[in-house]
N, C-alpha and C positions, 0 to 999 in steps of 0.2 A: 504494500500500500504506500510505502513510505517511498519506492521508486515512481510511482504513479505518477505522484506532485513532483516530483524532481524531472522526471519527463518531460510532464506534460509545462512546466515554465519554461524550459529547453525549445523545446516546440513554440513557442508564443514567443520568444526573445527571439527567435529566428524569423518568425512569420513579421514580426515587429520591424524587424531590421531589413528585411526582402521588402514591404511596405515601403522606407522611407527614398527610397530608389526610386519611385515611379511618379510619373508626372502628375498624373489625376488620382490619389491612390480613394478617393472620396468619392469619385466619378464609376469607377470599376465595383467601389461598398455597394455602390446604389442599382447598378444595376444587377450586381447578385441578389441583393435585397428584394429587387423585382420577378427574378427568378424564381428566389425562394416563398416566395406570397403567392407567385403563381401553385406553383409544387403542392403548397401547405392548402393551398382552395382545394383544388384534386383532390386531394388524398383526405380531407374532410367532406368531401361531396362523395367519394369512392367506400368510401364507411358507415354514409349515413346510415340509419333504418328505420327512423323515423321524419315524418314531416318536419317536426322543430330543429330536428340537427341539420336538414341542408338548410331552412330559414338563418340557424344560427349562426351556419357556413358563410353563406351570401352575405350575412348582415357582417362579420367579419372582415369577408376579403373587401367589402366596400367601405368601411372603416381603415382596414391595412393602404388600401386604393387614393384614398386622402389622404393619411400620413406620409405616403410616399409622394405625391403629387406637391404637398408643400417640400419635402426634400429634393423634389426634382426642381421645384422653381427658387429654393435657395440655391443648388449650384448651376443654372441659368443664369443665376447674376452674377456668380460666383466666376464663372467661365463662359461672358459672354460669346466667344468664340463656336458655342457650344451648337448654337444656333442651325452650323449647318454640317452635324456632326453622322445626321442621319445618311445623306447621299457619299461622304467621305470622313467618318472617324480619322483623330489622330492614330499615328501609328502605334502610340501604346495602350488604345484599347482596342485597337484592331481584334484582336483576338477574342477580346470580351464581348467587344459589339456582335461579331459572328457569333458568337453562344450565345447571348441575349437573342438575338433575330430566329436562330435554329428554335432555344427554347419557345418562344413566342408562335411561333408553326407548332410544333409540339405542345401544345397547350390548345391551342384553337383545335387538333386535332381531337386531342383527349376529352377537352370540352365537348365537343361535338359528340362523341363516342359515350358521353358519361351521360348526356342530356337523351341522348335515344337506348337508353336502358330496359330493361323489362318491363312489363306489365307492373306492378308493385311499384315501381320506380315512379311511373310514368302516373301513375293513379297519387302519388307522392306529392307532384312536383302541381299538380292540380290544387292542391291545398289552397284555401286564404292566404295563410301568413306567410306561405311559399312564394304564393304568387307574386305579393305585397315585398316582400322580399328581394324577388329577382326585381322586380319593378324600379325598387330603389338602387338596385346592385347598375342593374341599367341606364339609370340616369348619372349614378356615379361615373361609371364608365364613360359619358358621353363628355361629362363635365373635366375629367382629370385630362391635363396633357405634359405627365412629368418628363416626354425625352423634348 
């Protein structure tokens, strides 16, 4: 146990130091961060079994959806450059923007795939507070624009 902690700060004092290298290392958080909100809706929508838990889902990731929307518009200002990052990222997220855009397909897919579910699923998602739910998840969606 006592190598665990001794590890796992070894690890973090490394990750720390690989961090301080990178241009945008703030810019790269964020879009893992959007990654991972993606990921985390999934896999709460892929477990649901009841009506309330995808409500709870949706009400969530549209919650996560604004938090990250105001982090996307502080480093907007933070790097205005950033502006036209979509048609040519700099070179040092290049790699992260390519996994950001993959994930974002992959997501749209899995969404798609999670929302034509089974019967149960589908008699689910019929719900009021479901409905009322996505409704809000939806206008969220229309309203964020953190890249």
């Amino acid at each position: 146990m006592k190598y665990i902690k001794y590890v796992s700060a070894a690890l973090l004092l490394l990750l720390f130091a690989a961090g301080c290298g990178k241009t945008y290392p703030d810019y790269e958080q964020f879009l893992s961060d959007i990654i991972n909100a993606q990921d985390e809706f999934l896999s709460r929508i892929g477990s649901a079994s009841t009506p309330e838990d995808i409500a709870e889902s949706a009400e969530w990731f549209s919650a996560r959806l604004v938090e990250l929307d105001k982090t996307g518009k502080l480093l907007k200002q933070k790097y205005p450059e950033s502006a036209g990052w979509e048609s040519a990222p700099p070179e040092s997220l290049k790699d992260d923007w390519d996994r950001f855009q993959a994930k974002w397909s992959e997501f749209e897919e899995r969404w798609n795939l999670e929302m034509s579910g089974d019967v149960n699923y589908q008699r689910m998602l019929h719900d009021p507070d479901v409905k009322a739910a996505f409704m809000k998840l939806a206008r969220t969606m229309d309203a964020v624009s953190f890249l």
